[in-house]
C-alpha positions as CSV (number, residue, x, y, z in Angstrom):
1,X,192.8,130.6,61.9
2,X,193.0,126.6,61.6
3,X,189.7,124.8,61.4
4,X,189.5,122.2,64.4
5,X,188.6,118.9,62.9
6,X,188.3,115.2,64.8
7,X,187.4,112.6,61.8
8,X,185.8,110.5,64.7
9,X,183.3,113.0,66.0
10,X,181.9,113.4,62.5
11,X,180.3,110.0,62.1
12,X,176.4,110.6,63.2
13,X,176.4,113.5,60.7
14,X,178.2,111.7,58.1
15,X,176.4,108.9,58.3
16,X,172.6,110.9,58.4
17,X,173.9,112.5,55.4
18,X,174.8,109.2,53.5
19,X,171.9,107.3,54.1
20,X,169.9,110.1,53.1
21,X,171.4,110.8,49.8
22,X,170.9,107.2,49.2
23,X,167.7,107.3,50.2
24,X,166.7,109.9,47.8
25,X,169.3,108.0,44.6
26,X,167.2,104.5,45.3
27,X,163.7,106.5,44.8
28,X,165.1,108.4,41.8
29,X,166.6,105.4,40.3
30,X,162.7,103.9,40.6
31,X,161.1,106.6,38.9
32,X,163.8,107.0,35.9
33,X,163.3,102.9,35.9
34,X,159.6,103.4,35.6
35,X,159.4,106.3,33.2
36,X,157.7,108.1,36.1
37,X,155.7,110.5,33.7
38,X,156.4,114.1,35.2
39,X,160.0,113.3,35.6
40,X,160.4,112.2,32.1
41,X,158.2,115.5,31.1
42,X,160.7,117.9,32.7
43,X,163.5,116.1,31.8
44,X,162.7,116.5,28.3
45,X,161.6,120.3,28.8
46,X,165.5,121.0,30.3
47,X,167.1,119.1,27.6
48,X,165.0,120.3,24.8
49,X,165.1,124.3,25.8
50,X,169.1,124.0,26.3
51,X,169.7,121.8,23.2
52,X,168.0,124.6,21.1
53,X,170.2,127.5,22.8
54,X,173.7,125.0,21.9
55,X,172.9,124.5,18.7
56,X,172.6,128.5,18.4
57,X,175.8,129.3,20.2
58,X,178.9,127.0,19.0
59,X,181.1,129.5,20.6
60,X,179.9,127.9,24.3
61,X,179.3,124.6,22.7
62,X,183.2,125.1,22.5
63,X,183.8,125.9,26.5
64,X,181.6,123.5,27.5
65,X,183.2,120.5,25.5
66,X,186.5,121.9,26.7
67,X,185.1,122.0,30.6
68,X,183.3,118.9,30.2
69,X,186.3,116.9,28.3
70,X,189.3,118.1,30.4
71,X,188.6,120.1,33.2
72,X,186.2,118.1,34.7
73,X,186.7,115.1,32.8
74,X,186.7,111.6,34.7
75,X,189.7,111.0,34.5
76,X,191.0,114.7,35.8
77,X,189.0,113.4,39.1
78,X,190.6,110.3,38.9
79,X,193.8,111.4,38.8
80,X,193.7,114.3,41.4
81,X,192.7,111.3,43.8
82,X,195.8,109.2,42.4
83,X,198.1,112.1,43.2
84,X,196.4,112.5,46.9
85,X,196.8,108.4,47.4
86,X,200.1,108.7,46.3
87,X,201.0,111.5,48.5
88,X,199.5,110.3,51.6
89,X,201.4,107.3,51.3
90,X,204.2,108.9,51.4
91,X,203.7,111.0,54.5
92,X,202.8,107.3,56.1
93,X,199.4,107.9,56.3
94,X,198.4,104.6,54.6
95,X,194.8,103.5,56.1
96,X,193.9,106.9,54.6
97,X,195.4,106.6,51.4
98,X,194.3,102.5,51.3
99,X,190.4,104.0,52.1
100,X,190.5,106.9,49.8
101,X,191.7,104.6,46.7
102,X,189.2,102.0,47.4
103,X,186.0,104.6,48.0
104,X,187.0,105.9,44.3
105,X,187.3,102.3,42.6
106,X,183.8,101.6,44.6
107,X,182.5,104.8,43.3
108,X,183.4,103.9,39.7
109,X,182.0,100.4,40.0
110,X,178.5,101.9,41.3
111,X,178.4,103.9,38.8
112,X,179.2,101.3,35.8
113,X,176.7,98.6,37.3
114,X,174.2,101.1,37.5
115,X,174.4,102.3,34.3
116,X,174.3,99.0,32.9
117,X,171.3,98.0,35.3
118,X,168.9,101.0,34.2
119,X,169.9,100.6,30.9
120,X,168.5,104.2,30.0
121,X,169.0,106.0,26.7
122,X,170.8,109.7,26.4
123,X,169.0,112.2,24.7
124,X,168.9,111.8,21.0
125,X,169.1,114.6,18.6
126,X,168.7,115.4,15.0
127,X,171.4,117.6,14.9
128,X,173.8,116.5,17.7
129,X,176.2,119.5,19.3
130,X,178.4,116.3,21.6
131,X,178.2,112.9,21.9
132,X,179.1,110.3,24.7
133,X,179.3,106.5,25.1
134,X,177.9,103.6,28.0
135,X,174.3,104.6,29.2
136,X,173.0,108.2,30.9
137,X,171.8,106.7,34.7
138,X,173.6,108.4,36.5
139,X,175.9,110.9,34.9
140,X,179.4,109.4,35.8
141,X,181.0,113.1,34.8
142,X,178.9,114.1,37.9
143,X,179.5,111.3,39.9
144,X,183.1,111.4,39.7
145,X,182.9,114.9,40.3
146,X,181.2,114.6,43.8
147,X,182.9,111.5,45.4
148,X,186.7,113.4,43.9
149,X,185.6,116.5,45.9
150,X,184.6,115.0,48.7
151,X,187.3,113.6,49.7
152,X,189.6,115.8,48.7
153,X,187.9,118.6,50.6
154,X,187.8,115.6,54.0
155,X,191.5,115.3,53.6
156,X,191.7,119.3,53.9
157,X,189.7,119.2,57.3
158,X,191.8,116.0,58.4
159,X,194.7,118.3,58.0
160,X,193.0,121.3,59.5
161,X,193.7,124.0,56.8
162,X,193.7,127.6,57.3
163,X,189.8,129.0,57.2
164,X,190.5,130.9,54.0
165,X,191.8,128.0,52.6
166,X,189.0,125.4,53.4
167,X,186.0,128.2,52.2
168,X,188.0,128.5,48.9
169,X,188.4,124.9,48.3
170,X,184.3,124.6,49.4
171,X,183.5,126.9,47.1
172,X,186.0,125.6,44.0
173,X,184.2,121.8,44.7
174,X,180.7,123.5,44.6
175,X,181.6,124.9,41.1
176,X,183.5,121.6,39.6
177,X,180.4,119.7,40.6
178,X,177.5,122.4,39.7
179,X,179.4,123.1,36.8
180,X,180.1,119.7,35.0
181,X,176.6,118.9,35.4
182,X,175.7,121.9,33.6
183,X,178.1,121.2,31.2
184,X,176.5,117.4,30.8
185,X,173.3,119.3,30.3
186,X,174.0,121.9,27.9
187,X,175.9,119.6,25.5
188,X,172.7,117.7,25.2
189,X,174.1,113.9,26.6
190,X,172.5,113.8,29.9
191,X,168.7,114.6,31.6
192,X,168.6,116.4,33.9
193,X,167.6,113.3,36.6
194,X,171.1,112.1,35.9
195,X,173.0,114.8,36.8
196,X,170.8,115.0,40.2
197,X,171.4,111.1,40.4
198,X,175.1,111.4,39.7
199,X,175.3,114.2,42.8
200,X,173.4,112.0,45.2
201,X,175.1,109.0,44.4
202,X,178.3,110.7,45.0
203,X,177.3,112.2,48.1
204,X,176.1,108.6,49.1
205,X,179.8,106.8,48.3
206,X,181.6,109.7,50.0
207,X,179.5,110.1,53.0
208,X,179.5,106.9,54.1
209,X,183.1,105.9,53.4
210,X,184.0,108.5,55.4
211,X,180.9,107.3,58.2
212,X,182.8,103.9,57.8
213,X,186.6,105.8,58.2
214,X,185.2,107.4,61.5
215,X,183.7,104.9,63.5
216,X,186.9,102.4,62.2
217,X,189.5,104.5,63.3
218,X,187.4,105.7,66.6
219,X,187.5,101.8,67.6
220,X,190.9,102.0,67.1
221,X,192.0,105.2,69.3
222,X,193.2,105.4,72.3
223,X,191.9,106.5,75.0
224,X,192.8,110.4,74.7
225,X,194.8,109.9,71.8
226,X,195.0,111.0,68.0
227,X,193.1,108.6,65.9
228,X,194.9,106.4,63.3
229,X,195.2,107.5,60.4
């Protein structure tokens, strides 16, 4: 059984969904910006109670760094979109490879500016189990994560996969983006606010690009026809 899937009867939803997300990034971003006090207590409480459990077990110290520095590394994301850009250009469907590329280089541009906006410290440790470079608001691991799933799973409905397919590729990019937050966590370089900002930015960037994809392309089509892709 194929999934049914029209890109231009998706924008309402979409577009709810990314202002929302965004919504909620913009008031976290203000109370990480303000040292909102219980925010900054339970960060520290996460990071504190998982530091102290890493520096006790090197063995998963040792999967996470491997998780965190390869499998769900930046750069992994980065180039699993690369190789879907590529390939929709060569099937012809360039608008969609042209708008895929450019929501990751946006995505990655957030992310830096923001970073270098807040400004905010990672944890600091006596007796560090990782390290990690540029600022911690918001976790770009995470952030990466979300937008690269995202529209990788969009391209899989645009293509109408089979069911089994499309629940297994849900549930793979619920792990990859649960997971490398985790990850983040555990190996004591992140708070716990920037792995929730990282996930909501990412859901902001992908949701509305693909908002913005809809209601372009249903301007476009025809009446009765297949949108443009």
């Amino acid at each position: 059984m194929r999934l049914p899937f029209r890109p231009t009867r998706n924008c309402p939803p979409l577009l709810t969904l990314g202002l929302s997300c965004a919504l909620l990034s913009v008031a976290l971003l203000v109370l990480v910006a303000v040292r909102w006090s219980p925010l900054i207590s339970l960060d520290s409480t996460v990071a504190e109670a998982l530091h102290r459990n890493a520096v006790r077990e090197p063995g998963l110290v040792h999967v996470n760094r491997v998780l965190t520095d390869w499998v769900w590394d930046p750069w992994t994301m980065r180039a699993l979109t690369a190789v879907a850009v590529v390939a929709l250009w060569w099937r012809g469907t360039r608008l969609l490879a042209v708008w895929v590329a450019a929501t990751s280089a946006v995505a990655t541009l957030l992310q830096q500016g923001l970073k270098a906006l807040v400004g905010r410290e990672r944890p600091r440790w006596p007796d560090p189990v990782d390290s990690a470079n540029y600022a911690a608001f918001p976790s770009g691991h995470v952030m990466t994560a979300a937008v690269t799933c995202g529209l990788l799973l969009w391209l899989l409905r645009i293509h109408t996969v089979q069911a089994p397919v499309w629940w297994a590729s849900l549930a793979l990019a619920a792990v990859s983006v649960a997971g490398v937050a985790l990850t983040r966590l555990y190996l004591g370089v992140h708070w716990l606010s920037d792995v929730v900002g990282g996930t909501l930015l990412g859901g902001a960037v992908c949701a509305l690009s693909l908002a913005g994809y809809a209601a372009y392309t249903g301007r476009r089509e025809p009446a009765g026809g297949k949108p443009p892709l």
